[in-house]
N, C-alpha and C positions, 0 to 999 in steps of 0.2 A: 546859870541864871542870866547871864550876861546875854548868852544868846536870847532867850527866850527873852529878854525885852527886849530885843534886836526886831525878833519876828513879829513883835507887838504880842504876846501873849497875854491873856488876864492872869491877874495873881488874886490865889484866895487871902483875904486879908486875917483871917484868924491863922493860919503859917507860916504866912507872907512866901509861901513857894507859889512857884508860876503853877496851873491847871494841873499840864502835862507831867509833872512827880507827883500826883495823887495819885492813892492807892488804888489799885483797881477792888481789890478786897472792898473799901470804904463806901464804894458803892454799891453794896449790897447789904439790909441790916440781915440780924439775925432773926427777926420775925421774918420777912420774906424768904429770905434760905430755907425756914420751917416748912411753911406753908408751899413753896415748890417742890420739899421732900415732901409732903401726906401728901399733896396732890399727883406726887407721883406713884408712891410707894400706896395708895388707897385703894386701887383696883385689883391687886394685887394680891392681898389678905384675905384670908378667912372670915365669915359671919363671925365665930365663935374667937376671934384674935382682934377685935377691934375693941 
């Protein structure tokens, strides 16, 4: 952490970690992970499986 307000980082304040240790997971909810899987998995299926 030292470094990173070295290099002037933001830090998120509900953490208090600097940006760079957030999750990468965190930025993705789990309604968009959904909706990227049907959008992918949709063309895919059968008439009679949807």
């Amino acid at each position: 952490m030292i470094q990173a307000t070295g290099k002037g980082e933001t830090f998120v304040i509900a953490t208090g970690l600097p940006v760079s240790h957030r999750s990468k997971a965190a930025a993705m909810t789990w309604y968009k992970f959904a909706v990227q899987y049907v959008d992918a998995r949709w063309a895919q299926l059968g008439g009679n499986s949807r």
